[in-house]
C-alpha positions as CSV (number, residue, x, y, z in Angstrom):
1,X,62.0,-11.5,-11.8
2,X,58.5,-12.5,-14.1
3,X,56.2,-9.9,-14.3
4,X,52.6,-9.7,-14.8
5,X,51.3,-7.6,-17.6
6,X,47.4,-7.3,-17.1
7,X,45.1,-6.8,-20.0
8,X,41.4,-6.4,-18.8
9,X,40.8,-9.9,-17.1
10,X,44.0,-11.7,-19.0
11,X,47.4,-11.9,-17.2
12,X,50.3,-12.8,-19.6
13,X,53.4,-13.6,-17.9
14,X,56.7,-12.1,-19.1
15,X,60.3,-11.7,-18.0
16,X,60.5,-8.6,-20.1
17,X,62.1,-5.8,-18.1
18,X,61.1,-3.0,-20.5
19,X,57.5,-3.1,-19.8
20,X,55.8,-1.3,-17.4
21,X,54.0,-4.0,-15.6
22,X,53.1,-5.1,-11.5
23,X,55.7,-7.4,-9.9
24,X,53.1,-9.8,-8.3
25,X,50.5,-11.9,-9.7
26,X,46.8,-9.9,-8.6
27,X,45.0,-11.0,-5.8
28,X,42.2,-12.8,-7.7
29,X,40.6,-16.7,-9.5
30,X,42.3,-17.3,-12.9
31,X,41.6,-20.4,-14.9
32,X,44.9,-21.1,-16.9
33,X,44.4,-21.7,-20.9
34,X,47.1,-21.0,-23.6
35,X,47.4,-18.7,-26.7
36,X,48.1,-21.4,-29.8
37,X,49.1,-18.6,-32.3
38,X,51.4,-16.8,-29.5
39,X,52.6,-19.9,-28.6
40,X,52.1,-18.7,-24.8
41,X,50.3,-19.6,-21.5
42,X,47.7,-17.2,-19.9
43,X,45.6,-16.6,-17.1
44,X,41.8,-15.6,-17.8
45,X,40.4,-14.1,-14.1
46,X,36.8,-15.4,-13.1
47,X,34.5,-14.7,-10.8
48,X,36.5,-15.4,-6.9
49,X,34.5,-18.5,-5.5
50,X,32.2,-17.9,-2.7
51,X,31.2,-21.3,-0.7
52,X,28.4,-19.9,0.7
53,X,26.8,-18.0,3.8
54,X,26.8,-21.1,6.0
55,X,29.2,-24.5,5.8
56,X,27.7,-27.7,6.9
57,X,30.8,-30.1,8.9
58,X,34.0,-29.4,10.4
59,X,35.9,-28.2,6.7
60,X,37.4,-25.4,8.6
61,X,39.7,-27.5,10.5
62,X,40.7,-28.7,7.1
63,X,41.1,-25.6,5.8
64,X,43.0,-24.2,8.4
65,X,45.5,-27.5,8.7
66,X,46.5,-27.2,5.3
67,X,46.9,-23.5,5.3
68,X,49.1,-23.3,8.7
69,X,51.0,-26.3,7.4
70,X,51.5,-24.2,3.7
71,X,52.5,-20.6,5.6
72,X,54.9,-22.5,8.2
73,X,57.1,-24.1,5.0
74,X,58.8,-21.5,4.0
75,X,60.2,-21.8,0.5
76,X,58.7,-25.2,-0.3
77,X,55.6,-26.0,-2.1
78,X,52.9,-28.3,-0.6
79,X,50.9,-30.7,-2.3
80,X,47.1,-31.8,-1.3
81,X,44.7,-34.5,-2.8
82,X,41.1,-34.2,-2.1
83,X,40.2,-37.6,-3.1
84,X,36.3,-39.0,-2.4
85,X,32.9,-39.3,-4.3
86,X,31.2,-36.3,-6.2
87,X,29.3,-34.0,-3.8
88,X,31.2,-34.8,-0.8
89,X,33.0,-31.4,0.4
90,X,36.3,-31.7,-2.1
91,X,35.2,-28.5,-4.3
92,X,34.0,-26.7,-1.0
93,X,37.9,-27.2,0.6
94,X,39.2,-25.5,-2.6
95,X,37.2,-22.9,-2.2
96,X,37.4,-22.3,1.2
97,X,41.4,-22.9,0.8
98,X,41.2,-19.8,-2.0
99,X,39.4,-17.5,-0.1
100,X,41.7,-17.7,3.0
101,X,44.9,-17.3,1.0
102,X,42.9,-14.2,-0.9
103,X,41.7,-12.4,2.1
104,X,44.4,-13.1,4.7
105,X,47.7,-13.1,2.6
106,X,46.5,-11.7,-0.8
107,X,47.4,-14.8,-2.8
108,X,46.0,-15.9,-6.4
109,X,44.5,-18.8,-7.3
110,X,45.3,-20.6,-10.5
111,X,42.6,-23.2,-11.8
112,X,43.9,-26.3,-14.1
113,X,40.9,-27.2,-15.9
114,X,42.5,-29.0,-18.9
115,X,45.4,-31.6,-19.8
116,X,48.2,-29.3,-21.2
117,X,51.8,-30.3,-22.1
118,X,53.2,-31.4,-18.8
119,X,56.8,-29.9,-19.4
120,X,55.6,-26.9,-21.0
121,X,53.1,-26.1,-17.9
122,X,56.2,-26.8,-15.3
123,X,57.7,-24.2,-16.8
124,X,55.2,-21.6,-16.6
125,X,54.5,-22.5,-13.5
126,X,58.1,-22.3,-12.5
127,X,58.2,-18.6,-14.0
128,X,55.3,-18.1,-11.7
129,X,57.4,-16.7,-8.7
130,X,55.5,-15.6,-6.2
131,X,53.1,-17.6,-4.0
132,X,49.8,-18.9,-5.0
133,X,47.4,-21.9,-5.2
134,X,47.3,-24.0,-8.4
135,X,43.9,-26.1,-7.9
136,X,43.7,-29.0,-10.3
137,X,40.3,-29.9,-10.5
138,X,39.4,-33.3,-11.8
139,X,42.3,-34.2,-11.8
140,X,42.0,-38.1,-11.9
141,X,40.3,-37.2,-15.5
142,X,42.3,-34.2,-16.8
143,X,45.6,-36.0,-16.8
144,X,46.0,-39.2,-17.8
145,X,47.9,-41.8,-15.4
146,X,47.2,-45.3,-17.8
147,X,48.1,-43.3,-21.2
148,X,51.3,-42.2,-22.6
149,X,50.9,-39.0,-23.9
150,X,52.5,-35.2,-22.8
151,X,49.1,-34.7,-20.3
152,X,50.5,-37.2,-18.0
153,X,50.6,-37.5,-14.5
154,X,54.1,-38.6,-14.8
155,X,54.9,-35.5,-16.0
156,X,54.0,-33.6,-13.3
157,X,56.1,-35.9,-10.5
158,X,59.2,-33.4,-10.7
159,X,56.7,-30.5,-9.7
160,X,55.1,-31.9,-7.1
161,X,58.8,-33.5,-6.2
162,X,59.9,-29.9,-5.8
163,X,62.2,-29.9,-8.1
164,X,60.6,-26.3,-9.0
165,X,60.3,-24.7,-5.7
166,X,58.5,-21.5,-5.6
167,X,56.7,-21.9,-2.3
168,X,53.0,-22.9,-4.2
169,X,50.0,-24.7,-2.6
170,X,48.9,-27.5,-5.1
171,X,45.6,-28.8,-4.4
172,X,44.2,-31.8,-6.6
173,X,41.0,-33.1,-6.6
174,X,39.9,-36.6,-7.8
175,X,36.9,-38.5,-7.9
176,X,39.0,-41.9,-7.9
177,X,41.9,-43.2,-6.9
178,X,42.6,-45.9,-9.3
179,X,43.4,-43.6,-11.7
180,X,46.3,-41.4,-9.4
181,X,49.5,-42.8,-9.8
182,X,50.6,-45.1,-7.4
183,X,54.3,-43.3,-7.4
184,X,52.1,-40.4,-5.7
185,X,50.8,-42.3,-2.4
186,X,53.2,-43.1,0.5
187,X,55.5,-40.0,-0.7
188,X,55.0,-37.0,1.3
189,X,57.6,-35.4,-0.6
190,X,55.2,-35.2,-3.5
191,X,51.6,-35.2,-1.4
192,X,51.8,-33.9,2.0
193,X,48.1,-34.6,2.6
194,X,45.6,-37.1,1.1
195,X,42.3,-36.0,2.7
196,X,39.8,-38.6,1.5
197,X,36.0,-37.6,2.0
198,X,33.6,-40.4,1.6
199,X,29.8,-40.2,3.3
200,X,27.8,-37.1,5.1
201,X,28.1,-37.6,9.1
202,X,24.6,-37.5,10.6
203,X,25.6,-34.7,12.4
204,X,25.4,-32.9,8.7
205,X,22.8,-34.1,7.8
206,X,21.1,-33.3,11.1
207,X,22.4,-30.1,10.6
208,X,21.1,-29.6,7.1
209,X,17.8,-30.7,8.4
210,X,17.5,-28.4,11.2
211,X,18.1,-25.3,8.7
212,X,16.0,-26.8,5.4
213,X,13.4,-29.4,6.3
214,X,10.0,-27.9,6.4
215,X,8.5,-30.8,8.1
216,X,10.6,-31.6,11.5
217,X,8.8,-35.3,12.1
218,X,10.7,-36.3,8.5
219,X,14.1,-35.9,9.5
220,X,14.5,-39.2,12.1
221,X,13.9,-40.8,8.6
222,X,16.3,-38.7,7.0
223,X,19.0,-39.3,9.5
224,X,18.3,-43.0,8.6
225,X,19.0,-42.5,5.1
226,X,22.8,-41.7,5.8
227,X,23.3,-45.5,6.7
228,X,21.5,-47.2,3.6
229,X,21.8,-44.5,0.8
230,X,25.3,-45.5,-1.1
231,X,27.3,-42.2,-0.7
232,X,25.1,-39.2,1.0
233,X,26.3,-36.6,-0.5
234,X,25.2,-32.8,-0.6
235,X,23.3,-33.2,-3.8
236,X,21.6,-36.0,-2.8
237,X,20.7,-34.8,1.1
238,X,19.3,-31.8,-0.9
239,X,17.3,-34.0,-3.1
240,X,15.6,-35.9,-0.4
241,X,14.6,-32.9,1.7
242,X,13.7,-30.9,-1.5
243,X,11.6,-34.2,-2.4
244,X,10.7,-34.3,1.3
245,X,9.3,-30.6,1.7
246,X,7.2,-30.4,-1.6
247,X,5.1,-33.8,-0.7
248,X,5.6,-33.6,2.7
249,X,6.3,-37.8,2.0
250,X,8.4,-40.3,4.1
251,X,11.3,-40.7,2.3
252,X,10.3,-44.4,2.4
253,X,7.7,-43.2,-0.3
254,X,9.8,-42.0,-2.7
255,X,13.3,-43.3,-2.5
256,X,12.4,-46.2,-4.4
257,X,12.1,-43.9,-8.1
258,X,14.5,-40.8,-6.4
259,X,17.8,-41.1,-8.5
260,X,19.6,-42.7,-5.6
261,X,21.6,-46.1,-5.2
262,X,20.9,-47.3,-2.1
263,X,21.0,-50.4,0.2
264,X,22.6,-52.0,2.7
265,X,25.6,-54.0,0.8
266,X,27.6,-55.9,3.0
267,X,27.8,-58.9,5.2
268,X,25.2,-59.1,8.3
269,X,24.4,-61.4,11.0
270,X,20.4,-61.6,10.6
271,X,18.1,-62.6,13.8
272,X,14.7,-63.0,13.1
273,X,12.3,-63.0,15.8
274,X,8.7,-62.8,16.2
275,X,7.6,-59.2,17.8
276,X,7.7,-59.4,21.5
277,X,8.7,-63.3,21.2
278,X,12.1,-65.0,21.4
279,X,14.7,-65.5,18.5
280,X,13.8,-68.0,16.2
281,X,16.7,-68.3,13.6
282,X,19.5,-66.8,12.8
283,X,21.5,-66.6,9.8
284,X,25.0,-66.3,9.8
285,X,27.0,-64.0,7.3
286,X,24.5,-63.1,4.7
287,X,24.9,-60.5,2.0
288,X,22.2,-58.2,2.6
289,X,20.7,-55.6,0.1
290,X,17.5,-53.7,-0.2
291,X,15.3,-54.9,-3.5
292,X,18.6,-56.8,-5.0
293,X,19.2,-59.7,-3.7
294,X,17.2,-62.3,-1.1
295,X,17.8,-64.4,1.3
296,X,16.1,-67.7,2.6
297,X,14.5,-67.7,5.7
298,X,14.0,-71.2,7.8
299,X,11.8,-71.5,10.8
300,X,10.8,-74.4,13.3
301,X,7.2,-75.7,13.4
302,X,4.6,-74.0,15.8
303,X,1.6,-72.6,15.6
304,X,3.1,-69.1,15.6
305,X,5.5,-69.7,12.5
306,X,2.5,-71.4,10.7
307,X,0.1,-68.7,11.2
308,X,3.2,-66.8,9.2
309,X,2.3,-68.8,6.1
310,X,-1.6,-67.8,6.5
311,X,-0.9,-64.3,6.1
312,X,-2.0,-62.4,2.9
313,X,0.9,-62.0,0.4
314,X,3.1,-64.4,2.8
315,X,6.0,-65.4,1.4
316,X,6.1,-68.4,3.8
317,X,5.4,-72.0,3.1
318,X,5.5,-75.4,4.9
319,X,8.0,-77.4,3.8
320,X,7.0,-81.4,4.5
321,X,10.3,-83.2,3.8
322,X,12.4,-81.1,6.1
323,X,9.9,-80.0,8.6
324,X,9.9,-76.3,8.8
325,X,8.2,-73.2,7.4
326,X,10.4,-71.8,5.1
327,X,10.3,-68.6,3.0
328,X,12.9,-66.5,0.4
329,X,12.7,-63.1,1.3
330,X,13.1,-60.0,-0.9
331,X,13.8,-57.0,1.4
332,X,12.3,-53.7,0.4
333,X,13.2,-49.9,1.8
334,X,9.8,-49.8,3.3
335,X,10.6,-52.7,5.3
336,X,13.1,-50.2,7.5
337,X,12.4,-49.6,10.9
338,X,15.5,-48.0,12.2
339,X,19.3,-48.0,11.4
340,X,21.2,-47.5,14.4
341,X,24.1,-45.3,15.5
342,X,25.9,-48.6,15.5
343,X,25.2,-49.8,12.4
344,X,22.3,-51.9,13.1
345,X,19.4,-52.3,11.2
346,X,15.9,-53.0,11.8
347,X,13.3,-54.9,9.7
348,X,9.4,-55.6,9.6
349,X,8.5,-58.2,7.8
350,X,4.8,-59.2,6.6
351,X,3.8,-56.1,7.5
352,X,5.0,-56.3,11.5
353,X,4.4,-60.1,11.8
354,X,7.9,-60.7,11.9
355,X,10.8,-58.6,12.9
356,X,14.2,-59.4,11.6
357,X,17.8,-57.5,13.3
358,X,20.5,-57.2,11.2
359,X,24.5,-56.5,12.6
360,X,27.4,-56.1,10.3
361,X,29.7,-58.9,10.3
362,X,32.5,-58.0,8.9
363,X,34.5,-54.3,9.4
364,X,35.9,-53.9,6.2
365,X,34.1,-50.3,6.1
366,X,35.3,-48.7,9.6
367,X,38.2,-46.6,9.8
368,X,41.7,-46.5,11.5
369,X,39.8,-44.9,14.9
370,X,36.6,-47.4,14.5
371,X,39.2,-50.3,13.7
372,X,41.8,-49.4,16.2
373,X,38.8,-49.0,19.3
374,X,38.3,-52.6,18.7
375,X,41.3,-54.1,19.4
């Protein structure tokens, strides 16, 4: 039996039966880092993690899967990946994981912050015997799936194999999944669960609002925002309200300099009409972006569509040889009207003297339940 021997906030572990030393690993954080002159592994204890007074989404459920599903495998380990952009509830879960398993069964939590010799940390893991958590943080980055060397990913397949069973929770956490090995996916065996977080819901972000936005008339054009900002994330929803709240701006005002990708990538259907008028084109299947990339815009004769090519700063012209008024338009984020629940979007153009409706045409984006509901 490995026992702990505790030395102010350093565990060592030892198999030593002469020393007079606990039996089980304290209730507690440790981040694992090892002794080069002892030659040894230890476990430095940190702060315990503490997500926070209030949690924005439905984590919990999460949480509470993966720990029912960890507690009702007796014996065996379980392996998670947390895979998704930065900012997008994958740290929160492991934290919220370690708390339960602290406060509700008194297990540790063991942080793997660094690449260490794959076949040396099996083994101290293995001589870890009693249950705990071992959250690999980064782990796309710390160990290296592409290179050859003793921090490998392949290295780690016969722990997560179970070929060491000492009934542990292994939680990674990766940024991309390019860089996983592909030998992980499709093997439950290895990863039980492959939660993958992408986007904020609106119902986040309304909820986020609704706690943190001083100025209630700005959040309709928040909740906007979680359509064409590229991966709405915590950090950046905090941004835009902080941004929000201090100027008391649209965030049509100042998205353009915030440090935010956004836009509208992807592949839309785009009717253009003129306000309270009927259709008068539409274009089939363009790529659509906000301030990247244009799109011409061709329109039949009448007085209406000429009057378009009057207009200050018009972008519009007559064209004689084929007989229409034509114009290459540049969208901008203050040319957004709405975004939709659906997906739609809506434009004004020439400041309101045109209107243009944009649908997605292609459903590369939706997910199994989106996909599956339109069959």
């Amino acid at each position: 039996m490995s026992q702990y021997i505790k030395d102010d906030n350093i565990i060592r572990v030892s198999e030593s039966s002469t020393l007079s030393v606990t039996d089980r690993l304290p209730v507690g954080t440790y981040v694992l880092d090892f002794d080069k002159r002892a030659e040894q592994f230890f476990l430095k204890r940190i702060d315990d993690f503490h997500p926070g007074s209030k949690v924005y989404g439905d984590y919990g459920a999460t949480v509470e899967r993966i720990i029912q599903t960890f507690m009702d495998r007796k014996g065996k380990n379980l392996g998670v990946l947390l895979s998704g952009i930065k900012g997008s509830g994958k740290t929160l879960t492991g934290k919220m994981i370690s708390v339960r398993l602290a406060r509700e069964f008194g297990f540790a939590t063991i942080i793997i912050n660094k690449g260490f010799n794959t076949s040396e940390l099996a083994a101290f893991l293995h001589s870890v015997d009693v249950p705990c958590m071992i959250l690999f943080d980064e782990f796309d980055k710390v160990y290296s799936y592409r290179d050859d060397q003793a921090a490998s990913q392949s290295g780690l397949l016969d722990i997560l194999d179970g070929v060491f069973e000492s009934r542990k929770l292994f939680v990674m956490s990766c940024n991309d999944t390019s860089y996983i090995n592909p030998y992980v996916f499709s093997r439950p065996g290895r990863i039980f669960y492959h939660f993958r977080y992408g986007t904020l819901s609106r119902k986040i972000v309304n909820q986020y609002c609704d706690d943190n936005l001083v100025y209630p008339e700005l959040k309709e054009e928040i909740l906007q925002l979680c359509t064409f900002v590229r991966g709405m994330t915590f950090d950046i929803l905090k941004a835009i309200v902080e941004e929000a709240n201090r100027y008391k701006e649209s965030p049509k005002q100042f998205i353009e300099f915030l440090n935010v990708n956004y836009g509208l990538a992807g592949t839309y259907d785009i009717q253009v009409s003129i306000p309270g008028g009927k259709p008068l084109a539409l274009i089939k299947k363009q790529y659509f972006d906000f301030g990247d990339r244009g799109f011409g815009i061709s329109l039949p004769v009448s007085d209406a569509t000429m009057a378009l090519t009057k207009l200050p700063d018009s972008f519009f012209h007559y064209d004689e040889d084929d007989e229409e008024v034509y114009g290459f338009y540049r969208p901008e984020s203050s040319d957004l009207r709405a975004v939709n629940p659906d997906g739609s979007v809506e434009l004004v153009i020439l400041g309101g003297a045109l209107n243009a409706f944009l649908r997605r045409s292609t459903f590369s984006e939706l997910n199994y339940q989106q996909l599956t509901s339109k069959l």
